[in-house]
Backbone as CSV, one residue per row, in Angstrom:
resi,resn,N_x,N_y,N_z,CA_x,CA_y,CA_z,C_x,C_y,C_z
1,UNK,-12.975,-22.439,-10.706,-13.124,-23.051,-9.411,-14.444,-22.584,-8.807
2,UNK,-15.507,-23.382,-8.569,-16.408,-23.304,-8.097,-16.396,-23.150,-6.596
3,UNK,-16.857,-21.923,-5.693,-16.980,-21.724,-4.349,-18.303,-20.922,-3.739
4,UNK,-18.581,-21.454,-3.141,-19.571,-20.482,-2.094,-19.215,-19.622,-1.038
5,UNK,-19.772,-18.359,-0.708,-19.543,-17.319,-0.270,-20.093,-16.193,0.267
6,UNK,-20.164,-15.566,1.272,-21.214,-14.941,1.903,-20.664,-13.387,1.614
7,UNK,-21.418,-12.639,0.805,-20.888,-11.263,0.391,-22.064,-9.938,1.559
8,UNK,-21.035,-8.920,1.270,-21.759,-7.845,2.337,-22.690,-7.204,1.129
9,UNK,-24.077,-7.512,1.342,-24.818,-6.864,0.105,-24.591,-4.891,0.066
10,UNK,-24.610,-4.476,1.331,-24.293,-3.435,0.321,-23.043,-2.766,-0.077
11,UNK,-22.278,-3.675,0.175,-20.634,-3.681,-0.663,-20.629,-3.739,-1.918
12,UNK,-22.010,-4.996,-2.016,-21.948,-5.438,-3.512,-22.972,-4.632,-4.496
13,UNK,-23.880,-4.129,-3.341,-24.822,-2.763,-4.052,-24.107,-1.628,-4.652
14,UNK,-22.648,-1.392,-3.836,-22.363,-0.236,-4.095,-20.901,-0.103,-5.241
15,UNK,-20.548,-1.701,-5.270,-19.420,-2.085,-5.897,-20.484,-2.052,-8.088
16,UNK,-21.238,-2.066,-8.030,-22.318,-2.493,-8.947,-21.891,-1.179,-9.260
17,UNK,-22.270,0.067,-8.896,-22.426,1.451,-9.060,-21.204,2.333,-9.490
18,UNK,-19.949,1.387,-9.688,-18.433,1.563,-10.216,-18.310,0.770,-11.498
19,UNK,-18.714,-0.478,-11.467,-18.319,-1.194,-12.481,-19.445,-1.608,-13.283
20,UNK,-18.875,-1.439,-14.496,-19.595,-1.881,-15.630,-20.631,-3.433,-16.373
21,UNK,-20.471,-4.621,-14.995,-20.793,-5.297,-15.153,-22.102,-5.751,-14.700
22,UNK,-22.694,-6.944,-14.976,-24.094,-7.302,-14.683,-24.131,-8.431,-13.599
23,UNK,-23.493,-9.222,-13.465,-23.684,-10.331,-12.313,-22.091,-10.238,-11.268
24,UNK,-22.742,-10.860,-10.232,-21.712,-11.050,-8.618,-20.705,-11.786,-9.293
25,UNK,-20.359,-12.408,-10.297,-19.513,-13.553,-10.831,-18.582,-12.683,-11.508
26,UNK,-19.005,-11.647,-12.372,-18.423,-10.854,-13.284,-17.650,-9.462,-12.287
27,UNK,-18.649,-9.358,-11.698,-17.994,-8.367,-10.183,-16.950,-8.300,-9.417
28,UNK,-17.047,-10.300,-8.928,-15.628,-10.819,-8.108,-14.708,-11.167,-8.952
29,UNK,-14.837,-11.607,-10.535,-13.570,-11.790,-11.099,-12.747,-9.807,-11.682
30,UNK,-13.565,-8.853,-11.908,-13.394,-8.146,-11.979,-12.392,-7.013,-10.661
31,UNK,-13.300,-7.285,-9.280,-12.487,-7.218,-8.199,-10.835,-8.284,-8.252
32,UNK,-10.897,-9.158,-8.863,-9.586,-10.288,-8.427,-8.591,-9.964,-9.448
33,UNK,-9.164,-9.080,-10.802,-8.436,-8.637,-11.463,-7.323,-7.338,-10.885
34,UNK,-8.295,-6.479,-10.204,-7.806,-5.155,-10.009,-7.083,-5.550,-8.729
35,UNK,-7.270,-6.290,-7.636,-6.881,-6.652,-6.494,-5.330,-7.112,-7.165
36,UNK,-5.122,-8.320,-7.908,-3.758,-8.625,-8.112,-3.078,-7.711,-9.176
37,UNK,-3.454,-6.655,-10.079,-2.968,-5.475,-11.000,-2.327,-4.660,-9.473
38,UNK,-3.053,-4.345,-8.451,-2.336,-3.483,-7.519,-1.841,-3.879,-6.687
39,UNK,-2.061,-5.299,-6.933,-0.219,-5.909,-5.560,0.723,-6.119,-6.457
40,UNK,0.517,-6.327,-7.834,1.736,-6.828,-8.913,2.844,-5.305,-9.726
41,UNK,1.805,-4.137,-9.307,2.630,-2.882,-9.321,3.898,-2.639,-8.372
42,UNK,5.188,-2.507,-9.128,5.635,-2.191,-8.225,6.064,-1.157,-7.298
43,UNK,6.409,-1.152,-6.500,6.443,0.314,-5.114,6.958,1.074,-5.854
44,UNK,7.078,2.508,-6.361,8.062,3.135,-6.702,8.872,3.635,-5.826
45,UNK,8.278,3.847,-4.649,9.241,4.029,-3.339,10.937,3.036,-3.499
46,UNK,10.646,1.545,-3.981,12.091,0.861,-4.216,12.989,1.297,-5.282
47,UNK,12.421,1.941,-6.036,13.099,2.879,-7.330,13.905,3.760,-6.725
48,UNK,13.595,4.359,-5.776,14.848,5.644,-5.367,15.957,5.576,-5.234
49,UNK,16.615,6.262,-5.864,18.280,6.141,-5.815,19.094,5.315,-7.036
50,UNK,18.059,4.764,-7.693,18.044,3.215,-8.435,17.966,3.950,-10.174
51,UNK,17.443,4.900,-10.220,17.239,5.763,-12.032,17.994,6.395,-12.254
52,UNK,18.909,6.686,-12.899,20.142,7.944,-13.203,19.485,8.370,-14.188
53,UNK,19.461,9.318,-14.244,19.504,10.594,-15.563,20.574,11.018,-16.675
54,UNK,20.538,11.102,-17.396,21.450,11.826,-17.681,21.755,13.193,-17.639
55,UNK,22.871,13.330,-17.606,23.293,15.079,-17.370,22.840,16.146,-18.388
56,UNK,22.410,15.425,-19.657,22.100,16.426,-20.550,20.381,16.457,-20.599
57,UNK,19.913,15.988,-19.616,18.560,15.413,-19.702,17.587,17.377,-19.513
58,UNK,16.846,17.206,-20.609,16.304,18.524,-20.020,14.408,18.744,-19.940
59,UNK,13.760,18.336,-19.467,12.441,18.040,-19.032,11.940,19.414,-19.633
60,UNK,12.781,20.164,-18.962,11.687,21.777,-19.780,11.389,21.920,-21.138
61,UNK,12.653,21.246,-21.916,12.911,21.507,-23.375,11.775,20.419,-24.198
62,UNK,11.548,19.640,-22.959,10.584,18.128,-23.775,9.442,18.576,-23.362
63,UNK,8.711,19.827,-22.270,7.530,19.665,-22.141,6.850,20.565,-23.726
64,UNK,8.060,21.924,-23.935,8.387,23.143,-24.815,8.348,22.250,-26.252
65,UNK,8.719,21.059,-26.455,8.305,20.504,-27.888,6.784,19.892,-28.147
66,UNK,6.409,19.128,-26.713,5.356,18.497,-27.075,4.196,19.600,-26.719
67,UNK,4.082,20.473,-26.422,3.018,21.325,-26.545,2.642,22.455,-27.763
């Protein structure tokens, strides 16, 4: 979709200086990527109360193998 658009240059000076890309085109689809990756995460805040464990579950014993 082709649009025109008035950008804050040094947003876009300073957005350049994070990402790996070469043009404003590659920049804003790159921004539209990460913009909808972090509204499409969901809250973990709605998870609470919501995961059971199990009772035999032992975190110490799994950190004690993988190290």
């Amino acid at each position: 979709m082709r649009t025109n658009i008035v950008l804050d240059d040094v947003l876009v000076k300073e957005a350049f200086k994070y990402a790996s890309v070469t043009t404003k085109r590659e920049l804003i689809n790159l921004a539209l990527k990460e913009f909808v990756a972090n509204h499409a995460r969901k809250d973990l805040r709605l998870l609470r109360g919501k995961v059971k464990l199990d009772k035999d579950y032992d975190y110490k014993a799994l950190r004690e193998k993988n190290n």
